[in-house]
PyMOL CGO cylinders between C-alpha atoms (Angstrom):
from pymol import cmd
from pymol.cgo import CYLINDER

trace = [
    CYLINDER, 18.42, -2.89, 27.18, 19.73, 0.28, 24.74, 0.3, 1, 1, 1, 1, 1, 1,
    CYLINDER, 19.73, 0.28, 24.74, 19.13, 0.28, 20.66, 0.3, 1, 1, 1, 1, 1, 1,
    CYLINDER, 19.13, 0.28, 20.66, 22.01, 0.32, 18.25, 0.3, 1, 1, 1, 1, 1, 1,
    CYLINDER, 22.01, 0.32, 18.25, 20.83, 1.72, 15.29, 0.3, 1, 1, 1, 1, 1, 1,
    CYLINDER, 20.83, 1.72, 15.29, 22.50, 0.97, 11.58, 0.3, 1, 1, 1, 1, 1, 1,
    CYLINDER, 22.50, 0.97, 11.58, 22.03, -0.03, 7.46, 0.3, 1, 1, 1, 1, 1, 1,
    CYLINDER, 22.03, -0.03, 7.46, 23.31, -2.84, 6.66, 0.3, 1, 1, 1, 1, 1, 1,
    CYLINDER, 23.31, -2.84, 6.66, 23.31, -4.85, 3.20, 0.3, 1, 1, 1, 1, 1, 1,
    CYLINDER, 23.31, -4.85, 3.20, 22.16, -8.60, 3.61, 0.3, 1, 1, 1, 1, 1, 1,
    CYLINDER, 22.16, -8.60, 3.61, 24.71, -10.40, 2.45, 0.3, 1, 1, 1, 1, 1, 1,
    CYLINDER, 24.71, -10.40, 2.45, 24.55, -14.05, 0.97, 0.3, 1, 1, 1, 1, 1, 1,
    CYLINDER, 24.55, -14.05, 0.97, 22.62, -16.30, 2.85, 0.3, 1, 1, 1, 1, 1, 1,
    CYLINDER, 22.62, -16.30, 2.85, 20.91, -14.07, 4.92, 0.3, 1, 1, 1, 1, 1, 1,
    CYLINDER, 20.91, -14.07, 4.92, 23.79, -12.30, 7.10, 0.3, 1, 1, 1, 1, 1, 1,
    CYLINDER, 23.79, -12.30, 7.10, 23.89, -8.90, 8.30, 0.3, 1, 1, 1, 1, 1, 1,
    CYLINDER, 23.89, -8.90, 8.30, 27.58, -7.06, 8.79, 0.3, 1, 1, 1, 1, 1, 1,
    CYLINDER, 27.58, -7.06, 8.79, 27.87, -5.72, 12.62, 0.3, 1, 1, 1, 1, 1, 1,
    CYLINDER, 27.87, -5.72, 12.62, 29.56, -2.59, 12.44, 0.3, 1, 1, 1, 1, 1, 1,
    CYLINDER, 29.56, -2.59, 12.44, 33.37, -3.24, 13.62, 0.3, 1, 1, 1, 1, 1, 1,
    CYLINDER, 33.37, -3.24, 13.62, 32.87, -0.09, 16.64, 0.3, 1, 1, 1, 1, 1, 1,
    CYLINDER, 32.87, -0.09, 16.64, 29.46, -1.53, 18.04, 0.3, 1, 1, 1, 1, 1, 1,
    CYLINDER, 29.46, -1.53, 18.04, 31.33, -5.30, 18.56, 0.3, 1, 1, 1, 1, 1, 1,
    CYLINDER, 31.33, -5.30, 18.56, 32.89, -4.29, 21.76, 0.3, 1, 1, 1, 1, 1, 1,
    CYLINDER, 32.89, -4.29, 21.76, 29.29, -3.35, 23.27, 0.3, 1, 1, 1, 1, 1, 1,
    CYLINDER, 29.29, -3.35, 23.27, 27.70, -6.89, 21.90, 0.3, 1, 1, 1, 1, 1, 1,
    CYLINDER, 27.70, -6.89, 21.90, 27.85, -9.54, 24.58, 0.3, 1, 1, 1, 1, 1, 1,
    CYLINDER, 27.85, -9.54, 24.58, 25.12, -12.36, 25.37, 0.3, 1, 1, 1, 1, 1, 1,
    CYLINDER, 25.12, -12.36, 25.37, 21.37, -12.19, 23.60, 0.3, 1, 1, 1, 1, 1, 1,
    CYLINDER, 21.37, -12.19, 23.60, 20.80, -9.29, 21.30, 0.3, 1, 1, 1, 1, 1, 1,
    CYLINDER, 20.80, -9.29, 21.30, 17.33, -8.72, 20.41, 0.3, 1, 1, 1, 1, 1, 1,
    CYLINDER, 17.33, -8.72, 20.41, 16.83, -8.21, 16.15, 0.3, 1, 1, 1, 1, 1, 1,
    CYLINDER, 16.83, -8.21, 16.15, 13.83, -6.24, 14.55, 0.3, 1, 1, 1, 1, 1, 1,
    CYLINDER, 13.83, -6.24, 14.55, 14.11, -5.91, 11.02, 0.3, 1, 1, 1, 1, 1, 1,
    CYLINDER, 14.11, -5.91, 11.02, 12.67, -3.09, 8.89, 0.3, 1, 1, 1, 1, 1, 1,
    CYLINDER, 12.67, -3.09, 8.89, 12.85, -3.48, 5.28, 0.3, 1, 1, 1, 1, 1, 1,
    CYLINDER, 12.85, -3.48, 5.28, 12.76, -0.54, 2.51, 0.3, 1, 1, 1, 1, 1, 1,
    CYLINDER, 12.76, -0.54, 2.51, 9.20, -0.10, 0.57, 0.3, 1, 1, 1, 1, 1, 1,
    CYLINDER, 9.20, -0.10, 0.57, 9.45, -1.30, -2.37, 0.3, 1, 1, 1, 1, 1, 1,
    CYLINDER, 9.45, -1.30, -2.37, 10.27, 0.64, -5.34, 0.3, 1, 1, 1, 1, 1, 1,
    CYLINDER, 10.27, 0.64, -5.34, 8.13, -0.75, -7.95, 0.3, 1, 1, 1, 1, 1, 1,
    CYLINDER, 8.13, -0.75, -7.95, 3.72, -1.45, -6.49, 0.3, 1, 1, 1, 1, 1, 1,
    CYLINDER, 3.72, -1.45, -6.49, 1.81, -3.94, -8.07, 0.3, 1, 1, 1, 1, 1, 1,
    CYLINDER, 1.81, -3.94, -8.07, -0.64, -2.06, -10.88, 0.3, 1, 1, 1, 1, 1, 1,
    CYLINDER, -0.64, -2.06, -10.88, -4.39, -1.33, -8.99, 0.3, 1, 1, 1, 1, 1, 1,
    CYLINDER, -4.39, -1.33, -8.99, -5.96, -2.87, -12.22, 0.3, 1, 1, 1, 1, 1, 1,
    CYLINDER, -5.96, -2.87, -12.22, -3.89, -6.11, -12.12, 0.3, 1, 1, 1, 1, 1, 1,
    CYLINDER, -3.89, -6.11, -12.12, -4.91, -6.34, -8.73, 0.3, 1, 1, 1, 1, 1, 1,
    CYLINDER, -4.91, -6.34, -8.73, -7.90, -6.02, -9.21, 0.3, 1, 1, 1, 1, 1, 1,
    CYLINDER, -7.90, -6.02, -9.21, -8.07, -8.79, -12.49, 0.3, 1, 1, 1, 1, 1, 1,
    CYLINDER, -8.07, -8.79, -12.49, -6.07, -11.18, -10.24, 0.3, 1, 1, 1, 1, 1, 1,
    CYLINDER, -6.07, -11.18, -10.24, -8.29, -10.75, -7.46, 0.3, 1, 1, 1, 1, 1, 1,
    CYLINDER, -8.29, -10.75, -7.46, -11.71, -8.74, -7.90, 0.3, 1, 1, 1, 1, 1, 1,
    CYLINDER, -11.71, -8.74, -7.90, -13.72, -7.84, -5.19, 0.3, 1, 1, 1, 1, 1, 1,
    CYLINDER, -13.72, -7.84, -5.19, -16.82, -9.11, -4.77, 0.3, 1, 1, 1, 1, 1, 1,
    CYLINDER, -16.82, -9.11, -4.77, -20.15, -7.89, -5.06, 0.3, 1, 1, 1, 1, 1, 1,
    CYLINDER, -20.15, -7.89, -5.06, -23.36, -8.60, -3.31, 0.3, 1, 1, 1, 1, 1, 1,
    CYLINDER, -23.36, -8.60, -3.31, -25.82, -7.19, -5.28, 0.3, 1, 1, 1, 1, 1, 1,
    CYLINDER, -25.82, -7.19, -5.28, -26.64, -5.41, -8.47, 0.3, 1, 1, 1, 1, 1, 1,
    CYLINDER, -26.64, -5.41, -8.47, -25.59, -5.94, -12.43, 0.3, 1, 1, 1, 1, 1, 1,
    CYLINDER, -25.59, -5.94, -12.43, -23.45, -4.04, -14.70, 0.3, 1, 1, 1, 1, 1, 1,
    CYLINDER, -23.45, -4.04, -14.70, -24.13, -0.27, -15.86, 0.3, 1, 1, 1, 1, 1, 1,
    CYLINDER, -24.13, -0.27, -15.86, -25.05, -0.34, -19.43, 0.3, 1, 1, 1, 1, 1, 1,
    CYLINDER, -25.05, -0.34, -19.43, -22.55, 1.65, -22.27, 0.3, 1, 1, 1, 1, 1, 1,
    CYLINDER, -22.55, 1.65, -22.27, -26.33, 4.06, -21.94, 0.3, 1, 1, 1, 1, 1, 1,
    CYLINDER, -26.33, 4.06, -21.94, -25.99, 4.24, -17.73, 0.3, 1, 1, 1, 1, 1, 1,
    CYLINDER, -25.99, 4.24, -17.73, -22.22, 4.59, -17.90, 0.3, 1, 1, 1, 1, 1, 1,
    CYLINDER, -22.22, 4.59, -17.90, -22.50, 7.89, -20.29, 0.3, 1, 1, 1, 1, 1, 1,
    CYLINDER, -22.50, 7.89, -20.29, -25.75, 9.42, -19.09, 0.3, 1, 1, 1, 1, 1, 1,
    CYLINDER, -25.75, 9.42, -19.09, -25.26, 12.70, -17.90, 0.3, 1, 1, 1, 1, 1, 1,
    CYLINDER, -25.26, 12.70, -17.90, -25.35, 13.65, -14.05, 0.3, 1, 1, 1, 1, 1, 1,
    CYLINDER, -25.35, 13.65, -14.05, -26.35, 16.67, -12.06, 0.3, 1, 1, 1, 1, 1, 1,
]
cmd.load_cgo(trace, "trace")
Protein backbone atom coordinates (compact mmCIF):
# COMPACT_ATOMS: atom_id res chain seq x y z
CA UNK A 1 0.00 0.00 0.00
CA UNK A 2 1.58 3.76 -1.05
CA UNK A 3 -0.15 7.28 0.22
CA UNK A 4 -1.53 9.78 -2.23
CA UNK A 5 -1.45 12.89 -0.64
CA UNK A 6 -3.96 16.02 -1.64
CA UNK A 7 -6.61 19.14 -0.45
CA UNK A 8 -9.61 18.72 -1.43
CA UNK A 9 -12.93 20.87 -0.76
CA UNK A 10 -15.95 18.65 0.50
CA UNK A 11 -18.37 19.16 -1.73
CA UNK A 12 -22.25 18.79 -1.13
CA UNK A 13 -23.18 15.87 0.57
CA UNK A 14 -20.08 14.85 1.80
CA UNK A 15 -17.89 14.09 -1.49
CA UNK A 16 -14.35 14.59 -1.97
CA UNK A 17 -12.94 15.46 -5.77
CA UNK A 18 -10.09 12.72 -6.76
CA UNK A 19 -7.59 14.52 -8.55
CA UNK A 20 -8.10 13.66 -12.47
CA UNK A 21 -3.91 12.37 -12.63
CA UNK A 22 -4.16 10.05 -9.44
CA UNK A 23 -7.50 8.11 -11.16
CA UNK A 24 -5.39 5.93 -13.28
CA UNK A 25 -3.45 4.59 -10.03
CA UNK A 26 -7.01 3.99 -8.07
CA UNK A 27 -8.20 0.43 -8.51
CA UNK A 28 -10.03 -1.88 -5.81
CA UNK A 29 -10.21 -0.71 -1.84
CA UNK A 30 -8.58 2.57 -1.05
CA UNK A 31 -8.05 3.18 2.50
CA UNK A 32 -9.42 7.11 3.66
CA UNK A 33 -8.01 9.05 6.78
CA UNK A 34 -9.31 12.35 7.07
CA UNK A 35 -7.58 15.33 8.70
CA UNK A 36 -9.54 18.35 9.13
CA UNK A 37 -8.13 22.12 9.52
CA UNK A 38 -8.18 23.59 13.33
CA UNK A 39 -10.57 25.67 13.63
CA UNK A 40 -10.26 29.28 13.22
CA UNK A 41 -12.39 30.67 15.82
CA UNK A 42 -11.84 28.52 19.97
CA UNK A 43 -14.52 28.54 22.23
CA UNK A 44 -13.80 31.57 25.01
CA UNK A 45 -11.85 29.78 28.36
CA UNK A 46 -14.47 31.73 30.52
CA UNK A 47 -17.55 30.42 28.63
CA UNK A 48 -16.13 27.20 29.09
CA UNK A 49 -15.71 27.40 32.09
CA UNK A 50 -19.59 29.01 32.94
CA UNK A 51 -20.96 26.19 30.72
CA UNK A 52 -19.08 23.66 32.43
CA UNK A 53 -17.08 24.53 35.76
CA UNK A 54 -14.84 22.31 37.25
CA UNK A 55 -15.41 20.98 40.30
CA UNK A 56 -14.06 21.38 43.56
CA UNK A 57 -13.53 19.11 46.48
CA UNK A 58 -12.84 21.18 49.15
CA UNK A 59 -12.58 24.70 50.39
CA UNK A 60 -14.93 28.08 50.05
CA UNK A 61 -14.50 31.22 48.21
CA UNK A 62 -11.58 33.86 48.88
CA UNK A 63 -13.10 36.87 50.37
CA UNK A 64 -12.89 40.59 48.28
CA UNK A 65 -10.16 40.93 51.83
CA UNK A 66 -8.17 37.34 50.79
CA UNK A 67 -8.39 38.11 47.08
CA UNK A 68 -6.48 41.70 47.59
CA UNK A 69 -4.20 40.93 50.51
CA UNK A 70 -0.81 41.44 49.66
CA UNK A 71 1.74 38.46 49.07
CA UNK A 72 5.42 37.96 49.57
Amino acid sequence: MYAIEFKSPIQEGGFLKIPEHYLPQLNGNVKVIIFTEEPTTSPDIIDRLMESPLPMSEGKPLSREEIYEPRI
